[in-house]
PyMOL Python script that loads the backbone (N, CA, C, O; Angstrom):
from pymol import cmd

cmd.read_pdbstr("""\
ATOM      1  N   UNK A   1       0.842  -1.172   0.000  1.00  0.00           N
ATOM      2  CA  UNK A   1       0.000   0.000   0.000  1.00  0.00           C
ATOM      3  C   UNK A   1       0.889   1.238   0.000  1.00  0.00           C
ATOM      4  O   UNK A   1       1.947   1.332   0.623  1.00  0.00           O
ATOM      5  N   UNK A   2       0.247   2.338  -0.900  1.00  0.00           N
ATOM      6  CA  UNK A   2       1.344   3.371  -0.826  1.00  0.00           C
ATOM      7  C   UNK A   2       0.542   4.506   0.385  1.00  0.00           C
ATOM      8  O   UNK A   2      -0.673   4.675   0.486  1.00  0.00           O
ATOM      9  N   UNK A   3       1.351   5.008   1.005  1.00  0.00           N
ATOM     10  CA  UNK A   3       0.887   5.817   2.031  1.00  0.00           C
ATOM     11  C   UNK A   3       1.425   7.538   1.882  1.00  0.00           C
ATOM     12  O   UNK A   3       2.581   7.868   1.618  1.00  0.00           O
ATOM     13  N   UNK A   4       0.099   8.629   2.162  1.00  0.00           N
ATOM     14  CA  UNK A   4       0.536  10.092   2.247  1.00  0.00           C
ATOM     15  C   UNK A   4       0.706  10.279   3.444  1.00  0.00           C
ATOM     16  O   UNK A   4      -0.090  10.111   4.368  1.00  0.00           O
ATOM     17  N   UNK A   5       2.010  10.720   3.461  1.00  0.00           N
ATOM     18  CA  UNK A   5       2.092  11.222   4.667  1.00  0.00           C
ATOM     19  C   UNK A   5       2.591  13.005   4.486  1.00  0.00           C
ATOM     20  O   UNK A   5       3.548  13.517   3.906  1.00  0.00           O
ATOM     21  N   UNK A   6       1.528  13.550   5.218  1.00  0.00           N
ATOM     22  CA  UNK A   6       1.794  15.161   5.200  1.00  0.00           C
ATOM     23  C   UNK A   6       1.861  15.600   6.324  1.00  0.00           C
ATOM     24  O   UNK A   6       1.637  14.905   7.314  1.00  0.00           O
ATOM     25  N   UNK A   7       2.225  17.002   6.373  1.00  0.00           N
ATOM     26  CA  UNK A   7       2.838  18.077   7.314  1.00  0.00           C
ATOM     27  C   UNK A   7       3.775  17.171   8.122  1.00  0.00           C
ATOM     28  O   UNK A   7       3.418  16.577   9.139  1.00  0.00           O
ATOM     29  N   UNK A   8       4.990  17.115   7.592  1.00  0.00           N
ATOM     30  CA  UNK A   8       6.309  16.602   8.178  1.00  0.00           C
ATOM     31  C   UNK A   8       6.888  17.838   7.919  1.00  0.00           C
ATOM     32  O   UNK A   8       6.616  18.731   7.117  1.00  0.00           O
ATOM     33  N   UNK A   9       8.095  17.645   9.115  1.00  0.00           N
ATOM     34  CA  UNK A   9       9.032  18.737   9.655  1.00  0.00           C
ATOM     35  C   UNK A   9       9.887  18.682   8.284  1.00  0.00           C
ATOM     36  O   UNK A   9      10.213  17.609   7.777  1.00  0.00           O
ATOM     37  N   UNK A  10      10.273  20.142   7.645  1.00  0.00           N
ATOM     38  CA  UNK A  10      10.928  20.021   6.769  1.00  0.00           C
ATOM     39  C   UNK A  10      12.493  19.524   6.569  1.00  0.00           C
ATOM     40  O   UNK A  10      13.247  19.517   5.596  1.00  0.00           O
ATOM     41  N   UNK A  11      12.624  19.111   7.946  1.00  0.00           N
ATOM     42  CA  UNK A  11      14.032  18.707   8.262  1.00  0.00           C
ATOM     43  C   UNK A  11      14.388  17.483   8.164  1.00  0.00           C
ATOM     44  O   UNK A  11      15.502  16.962   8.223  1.00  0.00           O
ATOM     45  N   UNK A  12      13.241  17.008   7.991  1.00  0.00           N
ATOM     46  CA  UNK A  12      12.634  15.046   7.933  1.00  0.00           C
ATOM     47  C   UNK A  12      13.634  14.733   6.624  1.00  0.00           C
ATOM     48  O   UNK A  12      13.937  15.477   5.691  1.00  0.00           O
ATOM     49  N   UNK A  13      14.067  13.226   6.932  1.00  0.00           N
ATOM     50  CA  UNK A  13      14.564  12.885   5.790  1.00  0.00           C
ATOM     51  C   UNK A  13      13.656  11.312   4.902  1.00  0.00           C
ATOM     52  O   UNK A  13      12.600  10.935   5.410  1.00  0.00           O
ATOM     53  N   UNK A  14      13.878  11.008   4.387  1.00  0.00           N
ATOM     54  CA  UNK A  14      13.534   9.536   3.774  1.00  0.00           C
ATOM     55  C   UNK A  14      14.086   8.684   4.831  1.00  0.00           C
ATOM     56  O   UNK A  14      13.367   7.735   5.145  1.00  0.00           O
ATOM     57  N   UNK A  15      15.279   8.816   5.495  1.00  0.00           N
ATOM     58  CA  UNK A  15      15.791   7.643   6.027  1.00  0.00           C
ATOM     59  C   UNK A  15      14.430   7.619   7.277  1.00  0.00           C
ATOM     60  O   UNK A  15      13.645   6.672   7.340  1.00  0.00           O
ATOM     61  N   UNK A  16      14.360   8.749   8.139  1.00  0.00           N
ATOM     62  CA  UNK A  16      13.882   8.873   9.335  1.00  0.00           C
ATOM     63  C   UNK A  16      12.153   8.514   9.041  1.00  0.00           C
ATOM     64  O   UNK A  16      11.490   7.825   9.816  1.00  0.00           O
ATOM     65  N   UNK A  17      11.613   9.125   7.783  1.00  0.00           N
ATOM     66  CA  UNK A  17      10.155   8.150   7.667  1.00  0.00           C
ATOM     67  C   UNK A  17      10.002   7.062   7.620  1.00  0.00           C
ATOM     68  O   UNK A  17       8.965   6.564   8.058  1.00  0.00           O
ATOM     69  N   UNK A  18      11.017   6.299   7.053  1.00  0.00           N
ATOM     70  CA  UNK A  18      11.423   5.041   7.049  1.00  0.00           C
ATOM     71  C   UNK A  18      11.449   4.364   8.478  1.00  0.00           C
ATOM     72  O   UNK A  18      10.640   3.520   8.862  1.00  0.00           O
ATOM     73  N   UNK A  19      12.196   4.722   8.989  1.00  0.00           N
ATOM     74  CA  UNK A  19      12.425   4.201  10.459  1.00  0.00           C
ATOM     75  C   UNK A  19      11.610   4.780  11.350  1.00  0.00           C
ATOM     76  O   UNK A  19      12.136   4.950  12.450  1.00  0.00           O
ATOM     77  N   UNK A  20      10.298   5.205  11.225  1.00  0.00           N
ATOM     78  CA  UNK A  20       9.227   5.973  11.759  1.00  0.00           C
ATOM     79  C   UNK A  20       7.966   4.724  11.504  1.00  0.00           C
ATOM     80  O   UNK A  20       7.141   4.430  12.369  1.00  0.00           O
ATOM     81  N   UNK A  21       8.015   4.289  10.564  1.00  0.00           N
ATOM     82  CA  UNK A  21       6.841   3.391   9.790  1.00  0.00           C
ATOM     83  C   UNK A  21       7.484   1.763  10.178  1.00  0.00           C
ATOM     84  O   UNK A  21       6.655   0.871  10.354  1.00  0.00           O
ATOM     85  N   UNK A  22       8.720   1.492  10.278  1.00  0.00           N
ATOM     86  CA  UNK A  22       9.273   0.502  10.254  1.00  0.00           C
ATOM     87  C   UNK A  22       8.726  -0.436  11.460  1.00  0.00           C
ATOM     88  O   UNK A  22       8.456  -1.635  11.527  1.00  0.00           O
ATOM     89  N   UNK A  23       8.674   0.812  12.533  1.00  0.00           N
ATOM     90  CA  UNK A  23       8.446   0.126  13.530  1.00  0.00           C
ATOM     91  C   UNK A  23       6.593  -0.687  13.465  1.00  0.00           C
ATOM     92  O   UNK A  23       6.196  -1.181  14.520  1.00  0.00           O
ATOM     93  N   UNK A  24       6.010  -0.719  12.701  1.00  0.00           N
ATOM     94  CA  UNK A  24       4.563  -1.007  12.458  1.00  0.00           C
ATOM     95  C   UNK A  24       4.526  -2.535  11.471  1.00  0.00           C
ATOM     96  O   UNK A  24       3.616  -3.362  11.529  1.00  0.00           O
ATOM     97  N   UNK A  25       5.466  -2.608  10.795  1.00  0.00           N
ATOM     98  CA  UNK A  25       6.190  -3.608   9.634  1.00  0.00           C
ATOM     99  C   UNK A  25       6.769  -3.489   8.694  1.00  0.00           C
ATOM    100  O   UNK A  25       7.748  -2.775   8.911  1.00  0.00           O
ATOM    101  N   UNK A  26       6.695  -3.896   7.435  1.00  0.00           N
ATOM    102  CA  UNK A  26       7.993  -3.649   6.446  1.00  0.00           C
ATOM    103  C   UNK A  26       7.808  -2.997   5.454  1.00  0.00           C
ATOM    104  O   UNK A  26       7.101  -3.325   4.501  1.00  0.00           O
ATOM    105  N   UNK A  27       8.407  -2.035   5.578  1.00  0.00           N
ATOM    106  CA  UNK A  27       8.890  -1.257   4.593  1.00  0.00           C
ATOM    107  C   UNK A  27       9.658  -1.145   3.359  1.00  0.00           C
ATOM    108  O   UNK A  27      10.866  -1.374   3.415  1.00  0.00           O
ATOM    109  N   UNK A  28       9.227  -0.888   2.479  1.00  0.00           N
ATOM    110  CA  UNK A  28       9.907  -1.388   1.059  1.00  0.00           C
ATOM    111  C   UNK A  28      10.512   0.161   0.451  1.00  0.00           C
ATOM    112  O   UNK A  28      11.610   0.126  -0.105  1.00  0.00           O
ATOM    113  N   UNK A  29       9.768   1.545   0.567  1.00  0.00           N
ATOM    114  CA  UNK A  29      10.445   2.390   0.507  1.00  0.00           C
ATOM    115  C   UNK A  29       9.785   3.628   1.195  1.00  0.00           C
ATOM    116  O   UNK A  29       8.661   3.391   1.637  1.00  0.00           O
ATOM    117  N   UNK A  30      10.206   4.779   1.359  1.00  0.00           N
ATOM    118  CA  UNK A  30       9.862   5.919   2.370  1.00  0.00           C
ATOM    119  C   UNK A  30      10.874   7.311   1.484  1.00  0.00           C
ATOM    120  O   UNK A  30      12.015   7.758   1.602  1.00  0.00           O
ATOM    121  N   UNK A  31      10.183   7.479   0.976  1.00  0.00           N
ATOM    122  CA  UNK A  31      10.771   8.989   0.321  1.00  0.00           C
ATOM    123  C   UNK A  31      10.171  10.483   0.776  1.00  0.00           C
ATOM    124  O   UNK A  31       9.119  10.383   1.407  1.00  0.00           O
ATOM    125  N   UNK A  32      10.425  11.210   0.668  1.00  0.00           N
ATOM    126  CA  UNK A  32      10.828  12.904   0.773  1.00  0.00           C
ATOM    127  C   UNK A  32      10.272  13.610  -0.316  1.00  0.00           C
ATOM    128  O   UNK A  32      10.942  13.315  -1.306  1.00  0.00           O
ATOM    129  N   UNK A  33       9.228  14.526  -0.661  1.00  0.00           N
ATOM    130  CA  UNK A  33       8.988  15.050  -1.942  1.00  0.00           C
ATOM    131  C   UNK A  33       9.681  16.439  -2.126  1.00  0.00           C
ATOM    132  O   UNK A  33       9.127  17.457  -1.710  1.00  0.00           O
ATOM    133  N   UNK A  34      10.580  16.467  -2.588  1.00  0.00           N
ATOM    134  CA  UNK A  34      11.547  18.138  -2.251  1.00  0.00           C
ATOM    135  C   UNK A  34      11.438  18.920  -3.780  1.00  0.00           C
ATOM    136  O   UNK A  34      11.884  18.318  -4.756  1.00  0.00           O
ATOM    137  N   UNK A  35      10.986  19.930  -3.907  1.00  0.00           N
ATOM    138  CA  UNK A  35      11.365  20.749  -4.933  1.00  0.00           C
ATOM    139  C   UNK A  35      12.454  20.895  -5.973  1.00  0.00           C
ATOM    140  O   UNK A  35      13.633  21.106  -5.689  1.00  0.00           O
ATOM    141  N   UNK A  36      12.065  20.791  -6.965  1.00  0.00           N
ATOM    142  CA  UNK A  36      13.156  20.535  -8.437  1.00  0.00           C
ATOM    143  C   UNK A  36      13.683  21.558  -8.378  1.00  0.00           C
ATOM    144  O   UNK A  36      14.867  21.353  -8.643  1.00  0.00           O
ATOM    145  N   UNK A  37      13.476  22.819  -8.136  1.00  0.00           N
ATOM    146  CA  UNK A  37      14.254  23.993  -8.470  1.00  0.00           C
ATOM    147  C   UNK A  37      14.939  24.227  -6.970  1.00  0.00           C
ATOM    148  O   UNK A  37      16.129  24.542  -6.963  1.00  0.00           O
ATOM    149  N   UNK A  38      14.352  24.108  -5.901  1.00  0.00           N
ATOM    150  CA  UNK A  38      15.371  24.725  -4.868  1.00  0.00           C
ATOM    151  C   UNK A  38      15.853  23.212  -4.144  1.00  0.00           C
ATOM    152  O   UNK A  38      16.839  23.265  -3.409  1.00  0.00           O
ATOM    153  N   UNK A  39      15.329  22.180  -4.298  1.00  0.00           N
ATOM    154  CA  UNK A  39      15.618  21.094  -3.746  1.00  0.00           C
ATOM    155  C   UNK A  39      15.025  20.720  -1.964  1.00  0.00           C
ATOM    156  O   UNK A  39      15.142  19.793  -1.163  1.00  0.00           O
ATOM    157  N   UNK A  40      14.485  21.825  -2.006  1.00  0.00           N
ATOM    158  CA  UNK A  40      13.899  22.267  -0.147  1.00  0.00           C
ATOM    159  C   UNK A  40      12.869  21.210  -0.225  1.00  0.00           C
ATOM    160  O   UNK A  40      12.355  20.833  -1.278  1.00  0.00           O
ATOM    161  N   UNK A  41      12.554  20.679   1.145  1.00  0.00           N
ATOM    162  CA  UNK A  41      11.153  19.692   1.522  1.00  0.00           C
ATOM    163  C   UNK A  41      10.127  20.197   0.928  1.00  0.00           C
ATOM    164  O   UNK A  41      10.116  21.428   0.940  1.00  0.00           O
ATOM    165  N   UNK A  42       9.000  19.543   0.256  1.00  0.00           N
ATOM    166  CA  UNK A  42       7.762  20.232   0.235  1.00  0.00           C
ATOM    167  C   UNK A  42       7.214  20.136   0.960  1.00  0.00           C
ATOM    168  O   UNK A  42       6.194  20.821   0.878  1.00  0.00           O
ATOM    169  N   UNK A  43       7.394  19.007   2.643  1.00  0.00           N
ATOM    170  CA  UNK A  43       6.773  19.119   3.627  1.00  0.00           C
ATOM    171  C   UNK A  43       5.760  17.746   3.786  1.00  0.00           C
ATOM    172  O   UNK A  43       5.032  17.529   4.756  1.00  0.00           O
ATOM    173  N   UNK A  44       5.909  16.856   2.548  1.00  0.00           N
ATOM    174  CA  UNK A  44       5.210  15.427   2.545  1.00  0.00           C
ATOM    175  C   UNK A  44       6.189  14.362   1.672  1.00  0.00           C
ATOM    176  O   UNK A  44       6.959  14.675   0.765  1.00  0.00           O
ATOM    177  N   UNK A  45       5.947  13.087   2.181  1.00  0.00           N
ATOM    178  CA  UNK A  45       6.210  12.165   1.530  1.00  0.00           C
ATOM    179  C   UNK A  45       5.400  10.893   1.223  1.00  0.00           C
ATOM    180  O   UNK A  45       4.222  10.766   1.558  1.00  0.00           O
ATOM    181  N   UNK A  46       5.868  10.278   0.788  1.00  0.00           N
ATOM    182  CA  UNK A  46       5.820   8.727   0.627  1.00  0.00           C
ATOM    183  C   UNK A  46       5.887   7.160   1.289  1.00  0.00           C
ATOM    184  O   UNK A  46       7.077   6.845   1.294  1.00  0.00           O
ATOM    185  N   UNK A  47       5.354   6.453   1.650  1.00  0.00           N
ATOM    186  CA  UNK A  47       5.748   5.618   1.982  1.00  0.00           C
ATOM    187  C   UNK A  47       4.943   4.081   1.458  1.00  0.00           C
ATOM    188  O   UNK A  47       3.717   4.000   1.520  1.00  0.00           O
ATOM    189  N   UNK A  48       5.674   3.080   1.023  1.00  0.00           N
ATOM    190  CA  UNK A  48       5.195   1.798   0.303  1.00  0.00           C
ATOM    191  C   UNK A  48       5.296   0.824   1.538  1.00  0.00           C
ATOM    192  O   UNK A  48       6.220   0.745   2.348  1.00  0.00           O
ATOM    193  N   UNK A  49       4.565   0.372   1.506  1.00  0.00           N
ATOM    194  CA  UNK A  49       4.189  -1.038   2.576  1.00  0.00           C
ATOM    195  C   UNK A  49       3.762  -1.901   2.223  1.00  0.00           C
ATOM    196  O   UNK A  49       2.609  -1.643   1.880  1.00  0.00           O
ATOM    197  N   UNK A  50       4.163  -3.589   1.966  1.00  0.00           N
ATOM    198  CA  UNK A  50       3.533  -4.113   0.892  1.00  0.00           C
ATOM    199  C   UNK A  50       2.704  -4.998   1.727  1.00  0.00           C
ATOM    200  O   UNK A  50       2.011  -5.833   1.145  1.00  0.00           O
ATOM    201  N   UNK A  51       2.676  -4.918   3.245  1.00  0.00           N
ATOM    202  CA  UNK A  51       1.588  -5.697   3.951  1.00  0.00           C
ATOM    203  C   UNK A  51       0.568  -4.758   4.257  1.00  0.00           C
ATOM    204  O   UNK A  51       0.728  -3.761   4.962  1.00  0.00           O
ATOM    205  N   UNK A  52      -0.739  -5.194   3.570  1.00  0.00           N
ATOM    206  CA  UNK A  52      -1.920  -3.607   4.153  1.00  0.00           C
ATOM    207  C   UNK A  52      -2.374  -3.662   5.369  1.00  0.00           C
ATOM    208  O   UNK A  52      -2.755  -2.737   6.086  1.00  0.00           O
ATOM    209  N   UNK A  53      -2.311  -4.975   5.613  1.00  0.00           N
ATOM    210  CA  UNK A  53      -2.874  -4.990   7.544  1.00  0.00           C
ATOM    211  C   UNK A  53      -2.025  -4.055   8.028  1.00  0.00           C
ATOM    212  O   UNK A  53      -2.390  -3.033   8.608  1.00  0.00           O
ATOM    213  N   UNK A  54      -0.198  -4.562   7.674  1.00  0.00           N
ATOM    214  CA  UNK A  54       0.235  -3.621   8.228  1.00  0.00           C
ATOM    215  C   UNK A  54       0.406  -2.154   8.376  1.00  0.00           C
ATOM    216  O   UNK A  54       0.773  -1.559   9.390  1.00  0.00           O
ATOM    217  N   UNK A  55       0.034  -1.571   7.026  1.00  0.00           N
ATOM    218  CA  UNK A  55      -0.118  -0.260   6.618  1.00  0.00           C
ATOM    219  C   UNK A  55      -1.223   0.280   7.034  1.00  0.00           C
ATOM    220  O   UNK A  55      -1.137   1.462   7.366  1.00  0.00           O
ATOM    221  N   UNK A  56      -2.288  -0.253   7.121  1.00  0.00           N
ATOM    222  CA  UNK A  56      -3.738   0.436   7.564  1.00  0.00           C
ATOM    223  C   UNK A  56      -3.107   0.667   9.496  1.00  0.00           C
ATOM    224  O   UNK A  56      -3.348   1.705  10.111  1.00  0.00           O
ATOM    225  N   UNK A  57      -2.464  -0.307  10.010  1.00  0.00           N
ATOM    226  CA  UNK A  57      -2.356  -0.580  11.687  1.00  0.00           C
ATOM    227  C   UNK A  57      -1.538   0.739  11.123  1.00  0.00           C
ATOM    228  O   UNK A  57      -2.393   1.623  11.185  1.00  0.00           O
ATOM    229  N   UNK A  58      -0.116   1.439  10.514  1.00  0.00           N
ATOM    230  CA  UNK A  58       0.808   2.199  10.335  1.00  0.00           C
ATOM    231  C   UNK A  58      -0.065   3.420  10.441  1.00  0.00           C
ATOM    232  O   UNK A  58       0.089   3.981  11.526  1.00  0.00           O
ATOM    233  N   UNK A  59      -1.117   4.123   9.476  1.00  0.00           N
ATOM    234  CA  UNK A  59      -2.006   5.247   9.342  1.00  0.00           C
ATOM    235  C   UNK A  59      -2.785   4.890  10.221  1.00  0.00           C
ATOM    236  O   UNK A  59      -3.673   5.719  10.023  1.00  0.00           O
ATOM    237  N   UNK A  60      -3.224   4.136  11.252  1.00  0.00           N
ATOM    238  CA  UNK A  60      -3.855   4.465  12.225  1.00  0.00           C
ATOM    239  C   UNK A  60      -3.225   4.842  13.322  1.00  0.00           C
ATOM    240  O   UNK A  60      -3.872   5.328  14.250  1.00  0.00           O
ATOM    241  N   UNK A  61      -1.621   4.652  13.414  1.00  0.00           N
ATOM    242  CA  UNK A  61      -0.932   5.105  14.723  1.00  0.00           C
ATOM    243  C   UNK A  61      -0.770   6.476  14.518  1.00  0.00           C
ATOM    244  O   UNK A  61      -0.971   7.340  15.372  1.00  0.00           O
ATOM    245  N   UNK A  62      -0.310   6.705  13.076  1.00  0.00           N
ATOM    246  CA  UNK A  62       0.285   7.859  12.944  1.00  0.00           C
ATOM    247  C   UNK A  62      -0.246   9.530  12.456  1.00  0.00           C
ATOM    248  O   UNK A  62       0.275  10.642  12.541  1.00  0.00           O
ATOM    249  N   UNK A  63      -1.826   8.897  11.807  1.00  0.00           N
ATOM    250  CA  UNK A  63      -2.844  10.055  11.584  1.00  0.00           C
ATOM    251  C   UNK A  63      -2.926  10.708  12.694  1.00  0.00           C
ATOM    252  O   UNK A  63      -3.071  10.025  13.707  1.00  0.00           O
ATOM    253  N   UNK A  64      -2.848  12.430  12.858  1.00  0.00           N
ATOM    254  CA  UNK A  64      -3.109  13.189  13.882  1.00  0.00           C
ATOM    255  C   UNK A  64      -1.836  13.135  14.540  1.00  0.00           C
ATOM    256  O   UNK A  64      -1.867  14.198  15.161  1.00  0.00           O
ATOM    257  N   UNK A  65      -0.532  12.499  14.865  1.00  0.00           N
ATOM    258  CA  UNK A  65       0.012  12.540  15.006  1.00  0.00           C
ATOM    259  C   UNK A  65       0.990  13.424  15.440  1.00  0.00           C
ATOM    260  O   UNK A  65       1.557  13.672  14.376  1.00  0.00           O
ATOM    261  N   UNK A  66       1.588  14.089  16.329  1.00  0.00           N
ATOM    262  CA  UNK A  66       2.957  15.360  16.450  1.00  0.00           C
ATOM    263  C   UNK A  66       4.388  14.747  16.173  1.00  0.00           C
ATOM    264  O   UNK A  66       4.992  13.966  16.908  1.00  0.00           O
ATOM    265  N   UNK A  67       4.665  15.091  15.364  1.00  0.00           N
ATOM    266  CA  UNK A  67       6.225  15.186  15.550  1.00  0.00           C
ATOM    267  C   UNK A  67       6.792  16.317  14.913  1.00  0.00           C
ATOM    268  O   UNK A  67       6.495  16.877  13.858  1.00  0.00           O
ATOM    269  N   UNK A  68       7.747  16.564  15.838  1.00  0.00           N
ATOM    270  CA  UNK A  68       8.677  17.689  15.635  1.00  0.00           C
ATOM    271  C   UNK A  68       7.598  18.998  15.317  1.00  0.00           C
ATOM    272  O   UNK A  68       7.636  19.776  14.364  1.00  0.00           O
ATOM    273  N   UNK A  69       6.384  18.942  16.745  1.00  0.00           N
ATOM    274  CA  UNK A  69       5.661  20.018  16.445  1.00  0.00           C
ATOM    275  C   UNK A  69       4.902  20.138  15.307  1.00  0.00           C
ATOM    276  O   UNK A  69       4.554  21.313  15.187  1.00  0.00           O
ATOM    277  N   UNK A  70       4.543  19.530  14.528  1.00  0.00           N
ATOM    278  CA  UNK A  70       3.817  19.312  13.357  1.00  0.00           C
ATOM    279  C   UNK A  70       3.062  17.890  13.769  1.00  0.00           C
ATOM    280  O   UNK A  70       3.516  16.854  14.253  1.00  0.00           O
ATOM    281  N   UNK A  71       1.659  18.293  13.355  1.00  0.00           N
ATOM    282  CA  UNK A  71       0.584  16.777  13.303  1.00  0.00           C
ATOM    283  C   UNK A  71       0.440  16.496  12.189  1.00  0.00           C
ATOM    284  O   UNK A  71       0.135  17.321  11.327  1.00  0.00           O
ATOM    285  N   UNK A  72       0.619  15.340  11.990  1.00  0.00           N
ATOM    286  CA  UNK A  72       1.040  14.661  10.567  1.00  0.00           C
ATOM    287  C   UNK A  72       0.076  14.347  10.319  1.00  0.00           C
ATOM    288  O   UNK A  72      -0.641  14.077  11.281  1.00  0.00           O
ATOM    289  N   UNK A  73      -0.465  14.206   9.052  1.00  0.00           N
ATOM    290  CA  UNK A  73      -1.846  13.534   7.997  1.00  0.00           C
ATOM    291  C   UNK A  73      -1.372  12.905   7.586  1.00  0.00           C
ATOM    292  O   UNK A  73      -0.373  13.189   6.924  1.00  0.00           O
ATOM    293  N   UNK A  74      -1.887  11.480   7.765  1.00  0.00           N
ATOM    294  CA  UNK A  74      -1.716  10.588   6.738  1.00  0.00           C
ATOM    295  C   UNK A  74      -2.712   9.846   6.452  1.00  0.00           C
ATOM    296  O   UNK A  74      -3.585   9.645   7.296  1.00  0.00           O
ATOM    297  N   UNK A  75      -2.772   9.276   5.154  1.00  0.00           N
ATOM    298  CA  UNK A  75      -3.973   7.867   4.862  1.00  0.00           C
ATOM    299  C   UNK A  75      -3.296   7.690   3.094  1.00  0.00           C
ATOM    300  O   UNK A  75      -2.395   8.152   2.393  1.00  0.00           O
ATOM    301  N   UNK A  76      -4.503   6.640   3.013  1.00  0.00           N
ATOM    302  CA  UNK A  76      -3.757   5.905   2.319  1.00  0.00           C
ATOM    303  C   UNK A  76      -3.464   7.061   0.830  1.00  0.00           C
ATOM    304  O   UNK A  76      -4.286   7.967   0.693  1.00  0.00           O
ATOM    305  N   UNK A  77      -2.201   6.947  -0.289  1.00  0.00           N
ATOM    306  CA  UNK A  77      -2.398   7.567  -1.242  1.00  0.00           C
ATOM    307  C   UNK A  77      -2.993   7.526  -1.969  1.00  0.00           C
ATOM    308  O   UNK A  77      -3.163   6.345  -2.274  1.00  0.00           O
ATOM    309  N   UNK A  78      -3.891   8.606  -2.971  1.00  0.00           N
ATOM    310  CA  UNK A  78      -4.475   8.182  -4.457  1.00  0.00           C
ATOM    311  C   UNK A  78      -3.631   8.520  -5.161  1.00  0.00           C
ATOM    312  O   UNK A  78      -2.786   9.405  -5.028  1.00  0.00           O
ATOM    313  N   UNK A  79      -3.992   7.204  -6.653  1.00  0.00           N
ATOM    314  CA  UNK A  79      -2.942   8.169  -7.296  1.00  0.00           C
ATOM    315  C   UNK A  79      -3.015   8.772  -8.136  1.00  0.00           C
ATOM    316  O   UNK A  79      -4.127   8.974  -8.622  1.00  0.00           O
ATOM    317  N   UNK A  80      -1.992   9.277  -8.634  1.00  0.00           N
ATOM    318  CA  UNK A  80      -1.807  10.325  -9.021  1.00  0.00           C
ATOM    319  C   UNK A  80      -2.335  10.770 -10.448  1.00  0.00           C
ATOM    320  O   UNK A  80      -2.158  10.172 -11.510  1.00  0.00           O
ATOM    321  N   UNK A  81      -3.140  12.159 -10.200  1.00  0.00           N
ATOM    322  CA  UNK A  81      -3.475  12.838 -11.231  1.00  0.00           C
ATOM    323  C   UNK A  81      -3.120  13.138 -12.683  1.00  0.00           C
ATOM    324  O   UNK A  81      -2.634  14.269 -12.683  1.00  0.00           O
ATOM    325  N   UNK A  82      -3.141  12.602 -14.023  1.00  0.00           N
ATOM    326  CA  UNK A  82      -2.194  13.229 -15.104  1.00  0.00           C
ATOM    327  C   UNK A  82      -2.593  14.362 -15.067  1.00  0.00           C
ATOM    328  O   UNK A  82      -3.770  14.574 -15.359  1.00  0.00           O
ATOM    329  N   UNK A  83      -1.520  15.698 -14.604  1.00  0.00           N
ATOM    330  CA  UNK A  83      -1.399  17.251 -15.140  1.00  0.00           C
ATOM    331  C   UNK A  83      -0.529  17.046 -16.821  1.00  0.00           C
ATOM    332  O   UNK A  83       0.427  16.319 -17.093  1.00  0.00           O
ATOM    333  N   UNK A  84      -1.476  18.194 -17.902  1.00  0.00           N
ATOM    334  CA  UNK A  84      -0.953  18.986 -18.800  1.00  0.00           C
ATOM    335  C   UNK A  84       0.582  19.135 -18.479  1.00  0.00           C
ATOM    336  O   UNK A  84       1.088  19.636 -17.475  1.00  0.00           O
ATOM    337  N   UNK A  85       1.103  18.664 -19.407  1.00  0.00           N
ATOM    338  CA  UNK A  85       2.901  19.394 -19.053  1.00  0.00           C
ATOM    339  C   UNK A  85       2.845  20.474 -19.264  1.00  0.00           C
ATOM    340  O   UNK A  85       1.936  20.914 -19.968  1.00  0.00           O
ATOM    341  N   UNK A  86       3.961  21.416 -18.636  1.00  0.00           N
ATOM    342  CA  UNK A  86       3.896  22.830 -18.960  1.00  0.00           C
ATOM    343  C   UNK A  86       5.501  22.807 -19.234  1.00  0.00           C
ATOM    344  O   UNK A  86       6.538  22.296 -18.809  1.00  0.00           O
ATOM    345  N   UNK A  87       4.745  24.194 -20.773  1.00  0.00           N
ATOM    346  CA  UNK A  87       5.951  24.011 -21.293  1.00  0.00           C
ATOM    347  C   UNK A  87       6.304  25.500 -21.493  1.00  0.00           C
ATOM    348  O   UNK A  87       5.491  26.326 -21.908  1.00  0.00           O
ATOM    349  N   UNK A  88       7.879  25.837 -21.088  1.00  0.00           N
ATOM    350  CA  UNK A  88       7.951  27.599 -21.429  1.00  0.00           C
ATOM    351  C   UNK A  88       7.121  28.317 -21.660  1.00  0.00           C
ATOM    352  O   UNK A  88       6.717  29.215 -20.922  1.00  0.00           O
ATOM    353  N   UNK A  89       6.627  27.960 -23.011  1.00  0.00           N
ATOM    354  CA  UNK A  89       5.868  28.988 -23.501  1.00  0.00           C
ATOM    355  C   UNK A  89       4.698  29.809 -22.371  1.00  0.00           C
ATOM    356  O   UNK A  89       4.276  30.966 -22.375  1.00  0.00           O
ATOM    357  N   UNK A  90       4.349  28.350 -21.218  1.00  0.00           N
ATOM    358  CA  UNK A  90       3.229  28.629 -20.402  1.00  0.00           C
ATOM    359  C   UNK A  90       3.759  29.661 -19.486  1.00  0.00           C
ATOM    360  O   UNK A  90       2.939  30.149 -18.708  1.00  0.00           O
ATOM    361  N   UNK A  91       4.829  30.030 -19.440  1.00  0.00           N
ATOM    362  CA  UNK A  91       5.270  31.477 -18.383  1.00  0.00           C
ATOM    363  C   UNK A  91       5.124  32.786 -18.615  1.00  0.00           C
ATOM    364  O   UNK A  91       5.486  33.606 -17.772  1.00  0.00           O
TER     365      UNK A  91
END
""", "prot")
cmd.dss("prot")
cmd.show_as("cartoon", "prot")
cmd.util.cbc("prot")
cmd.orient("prot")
């Protein structure tokens, strides 16, 4: 199951969501969504869990959640939207 996890501390890394979720079961990957142009956190990530018992038990510990002063949202991801590419001209 792929999981959103939002309003994380922008200081958060992939390793540390990782080892945040780990403790619930196994984790296959836990990424960081950071900005192409400045490379800064956007403040959410990712996380894949390929057991859903275990992933649903994971978003139920961690929805509402504080860390690092921030209450985290999470549930499960949808995915993702096709956006129009934008191209120069669109500026």
């Amino acid at each position: 199951m792929n999981i959103y996890v939002g309003n994380v501390k922008y200081e958060m890394t992939g390793e540390q969501l990782q080892e945040m979720f780990s403790v619930y079961g196994e984790v296959s990957s836990a990424r960081i969504i950071s900005d192409r142009e400045t490379g800064r956190s956007k403040g959410f990530g990712f996380v894949e869990m390929p057991n859903d018992s275990e992933a649903k038990a994971a978003i139920d510990a961690t929805n509402e959640k504080e860390i690092g002063g921030r209450t985290l949202k999470v549930n499960e991801a949808r995915p993702r939207e096709e956006r129009p590419r934008r191209s120069s001209r669109d500026f």
